[in-house]
N, C-alpha and C positions, 0 to 999 in steps of 0.2 A: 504493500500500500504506500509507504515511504515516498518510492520512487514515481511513483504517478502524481503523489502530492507534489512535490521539488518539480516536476512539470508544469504542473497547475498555475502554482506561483511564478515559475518562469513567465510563462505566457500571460500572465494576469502583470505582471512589473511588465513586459513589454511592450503592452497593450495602452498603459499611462500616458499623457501626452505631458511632454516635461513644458518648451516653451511655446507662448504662445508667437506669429507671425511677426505681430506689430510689437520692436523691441526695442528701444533707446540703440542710438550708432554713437560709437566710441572712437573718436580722431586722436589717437594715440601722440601725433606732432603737436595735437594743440594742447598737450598735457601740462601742467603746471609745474613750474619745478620742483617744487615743494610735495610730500602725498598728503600732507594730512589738508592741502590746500583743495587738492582733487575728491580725498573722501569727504569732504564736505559740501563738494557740488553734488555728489552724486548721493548723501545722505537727504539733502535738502529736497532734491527731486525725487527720492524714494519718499518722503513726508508728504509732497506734492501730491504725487501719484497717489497716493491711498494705500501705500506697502501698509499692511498690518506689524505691528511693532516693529518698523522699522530701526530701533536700537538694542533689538536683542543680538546677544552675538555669542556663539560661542569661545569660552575658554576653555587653552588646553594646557594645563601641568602638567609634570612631572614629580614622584615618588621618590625614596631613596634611591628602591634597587632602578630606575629608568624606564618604569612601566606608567604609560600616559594615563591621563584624567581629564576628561571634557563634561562640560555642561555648561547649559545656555544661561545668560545673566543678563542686566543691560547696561547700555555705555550711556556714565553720570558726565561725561563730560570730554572736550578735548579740548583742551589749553597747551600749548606751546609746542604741537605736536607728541602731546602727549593722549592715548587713549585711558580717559581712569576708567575705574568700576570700584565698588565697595562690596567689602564682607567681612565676615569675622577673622583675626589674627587666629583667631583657637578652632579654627573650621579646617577644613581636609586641606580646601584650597589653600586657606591662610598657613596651615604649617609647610603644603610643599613650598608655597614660594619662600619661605625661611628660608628654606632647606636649597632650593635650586630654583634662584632667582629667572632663569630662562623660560620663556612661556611663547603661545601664538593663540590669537586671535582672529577667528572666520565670522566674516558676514555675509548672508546672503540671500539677497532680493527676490524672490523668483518672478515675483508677477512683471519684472526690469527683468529677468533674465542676468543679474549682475551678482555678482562676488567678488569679497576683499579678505586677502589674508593678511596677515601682521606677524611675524615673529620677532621677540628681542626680548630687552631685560626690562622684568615689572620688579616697578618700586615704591615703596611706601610714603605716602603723603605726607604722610608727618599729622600729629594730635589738631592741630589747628583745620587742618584738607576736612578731615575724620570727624570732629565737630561741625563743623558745617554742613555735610551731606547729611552728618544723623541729625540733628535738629532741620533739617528740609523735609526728613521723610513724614509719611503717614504717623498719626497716632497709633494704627495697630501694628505698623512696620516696626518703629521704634520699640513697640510692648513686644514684639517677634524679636527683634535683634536683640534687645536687654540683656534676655535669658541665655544667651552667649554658648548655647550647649549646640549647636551646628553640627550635624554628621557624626552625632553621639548613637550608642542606642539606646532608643527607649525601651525601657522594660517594661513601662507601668504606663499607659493612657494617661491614667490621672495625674502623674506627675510633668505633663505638659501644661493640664490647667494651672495647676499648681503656680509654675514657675509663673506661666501669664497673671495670674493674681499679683504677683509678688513685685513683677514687674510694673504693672498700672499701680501699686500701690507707689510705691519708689516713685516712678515720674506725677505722678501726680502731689506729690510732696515736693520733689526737685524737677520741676518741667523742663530746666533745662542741663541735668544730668547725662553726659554722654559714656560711655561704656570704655572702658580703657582697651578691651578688645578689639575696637572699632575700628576699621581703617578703609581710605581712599587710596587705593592702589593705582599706579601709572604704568601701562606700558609704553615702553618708550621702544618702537621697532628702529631694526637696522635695516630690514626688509619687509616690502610691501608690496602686493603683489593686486590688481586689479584685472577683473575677467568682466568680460563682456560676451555674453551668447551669443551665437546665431545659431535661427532655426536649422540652416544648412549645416551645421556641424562647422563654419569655419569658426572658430569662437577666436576672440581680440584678447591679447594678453600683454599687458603692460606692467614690469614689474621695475619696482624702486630700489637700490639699494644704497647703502652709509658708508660712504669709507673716507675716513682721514676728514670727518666734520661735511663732506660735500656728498649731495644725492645723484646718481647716477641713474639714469633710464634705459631700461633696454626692450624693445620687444622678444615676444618668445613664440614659439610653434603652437596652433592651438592645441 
């Protein structure tokens, strides 16, 4: 039965229609020299268009032993060519990057047919970054973040309420109490990589890279 299922599913993935005809065109000469110049036209026009969460993006870590970690989060911000995001120091993600400051970052549009990769070294904001995004968030973000137990396991249901009790109790005595856990992380790439589909399979590939303080452009094969 196995193998007729593994068929099924072949057929049923090929059958998908990934993009649609009418897609954004990408002039790779008229790119800007800067990427985080470029991923901001092209983040603004995914907001345009009606992309649905257009700022979610996956991150990927790294482990001790070199076994990757991804999951989707979203992008609080980009200042000076830096892409942040925030989460807990005491979370999976917050101890790898302790551990192995090197990380990459995918974004991708599909209803644009476009994607952006990022790899390089993510850094911490520092207390001041970290106060500031957490006093921006939600009251229930904030009562979520407090409890500082991220990627723990839970044994006990009830000691989720728990912590959230404990937590709205805490901020609503100090409103503006921030978690020392808390942090606004930067990734700052050396490489950046932008894709542009086409229906025809030629896809446009414009990748960025860092060397000696200056960004270099090159194209690449789709």
């Amino acid at each position: 039965m196995a193998p007729a299922r593994d068929d099924e599913v072949r057929e049923r993935l090929r059958a998908i229609r990934v993009f649609d005809d009418d897609l954004p065109g990408f002039d790779t000469n008229a790119a800007p020299d800067h990427p985080a110049e470029l991923f901001g036209d092209w983040l603004e026009a995914a907001i345009g268009a009606g992309v649905r969460a257009p700022h979610a993006m996956t991150l990927s870590t790294v482990d001790a032993e070199g076994r990757p970690n991804a999951r989707v989060l979203l992008l609080k911000g980009l200042d000076d060519g830096r892409w942040q995001f925030a989460s807990s120091r005491t979370s999976r993600k917050g101890q790898e990057i302790a551990a192995t400051s090197w990380g990459a970052a995918t974004f991708y549009w599909r209803e644009q047919g476009r994607q952006v990769r990022l790899r390089g070294r993510i850094l911490d904001g520092g207390p001041e970054a970290a106060a500031r995004d957490f006093l921006a968030r939600t009251p229930d973000a904030r009562r979520e973040s407090f409890a500082g137990r991220q990627s723990e396991v839970l044994d006990d249901p009830g000691d989720l309420g728990a912590a959230h009790d404990e937590a709205r109790r805490r901020l609503e005595d100090e409103p503006d109490l921030v978690p020392e856990h808390w942090a606004l992380y930067h990734l700052v790439p050396d490489e950046v990589e932008f894709w542009q589909a086409d229906p025809a399979r030629r896809h446009v590939r414009l990748r960025y890279l860092l060397a000696d303080g200056a960004w270099t452009r090159q194209a690449l094969w789709p």
